[in-house]
N, C-alpha and C positions, 0 to 999 in steps of 0.2 A: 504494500500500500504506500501512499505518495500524497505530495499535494493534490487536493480537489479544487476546483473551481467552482467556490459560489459568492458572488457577486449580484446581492441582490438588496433592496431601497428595507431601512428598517428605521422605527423612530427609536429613538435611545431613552434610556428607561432611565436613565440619570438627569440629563439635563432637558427631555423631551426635542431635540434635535430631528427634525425630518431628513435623514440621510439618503440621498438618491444610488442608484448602483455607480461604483466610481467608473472611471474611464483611462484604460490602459491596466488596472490592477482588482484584486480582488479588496471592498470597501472590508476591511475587520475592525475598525473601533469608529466612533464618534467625530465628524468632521470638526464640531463645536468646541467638543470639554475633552478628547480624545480619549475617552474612553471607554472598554471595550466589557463583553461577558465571557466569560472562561468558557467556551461551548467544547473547543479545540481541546483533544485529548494526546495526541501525540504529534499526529500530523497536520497541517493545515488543513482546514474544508471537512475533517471524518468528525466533526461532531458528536463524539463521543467520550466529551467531560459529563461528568456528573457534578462537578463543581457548582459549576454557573455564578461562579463568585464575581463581583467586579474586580476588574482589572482596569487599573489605574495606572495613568502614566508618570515614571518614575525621574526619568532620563532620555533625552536625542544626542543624538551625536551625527555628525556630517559619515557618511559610508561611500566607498569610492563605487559601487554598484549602483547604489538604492538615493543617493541623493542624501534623504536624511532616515536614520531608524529611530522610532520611539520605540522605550522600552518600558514594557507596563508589567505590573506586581500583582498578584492575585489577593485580594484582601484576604479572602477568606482561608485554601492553602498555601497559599506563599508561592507559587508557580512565577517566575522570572519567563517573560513572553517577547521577542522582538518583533516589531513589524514594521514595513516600510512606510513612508508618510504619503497619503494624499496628494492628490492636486489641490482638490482644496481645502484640504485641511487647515485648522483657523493656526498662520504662522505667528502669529503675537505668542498663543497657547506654547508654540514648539521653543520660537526663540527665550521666554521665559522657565522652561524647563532646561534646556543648556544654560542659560546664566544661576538657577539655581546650583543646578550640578557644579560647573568652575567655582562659583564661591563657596562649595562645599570643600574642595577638592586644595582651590587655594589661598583657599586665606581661614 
């Protein structure tokens, strides 16, 4: 088993965010608040957590692939998730998660 493909418009259960299906990738968290439900059990798309914890974003960082990855934390089991950013994901959201992170890190 592997990545699935599903890409489809969901409203977000956190900040009620009307999220359309993205365009070029598969939409996995919140364009708004950027974050996501633990559905994903091992591979992308198999749907097969029972978790269904929120997953919040923790950290982005620039990826010489993916442009920018947020990295979101499972409230409820602790699951460490990377996922590539949007297009339109709200970048105010991303850029204040990298300056948290560096002021964590330097100073």
């Amino acid at each position: 088993m592997s990545f699935t493909v599903i890409n489809e418009a969901f409203l977000c259960d956190w900040c009620g965010e009307q999220n359309p299906p993205s365009k070029g990738t598969c939409r996995n968290h919140c364009r708004n608040c950027l974050c996501s439900k633990h559905v994903d059990a091992v591979f992308p798309g198999d749907r097969k957590s029972l978790c269904e914890g929120k997953l919040v974003p923790i950290d982005a960082y620039p990826h010489p692939k993916h442009e920018i990855v947020i990295v979101h934390k499972c409230e409820q089991c602790e699951k460490v998730i990377q996922n590539k950013k949007s297009e339109d994901d709200n970048f105010d959201a991303i850029i204040a998660l990298m300056k948290n992170n560096a002021e964590t890190i330097f100073f």
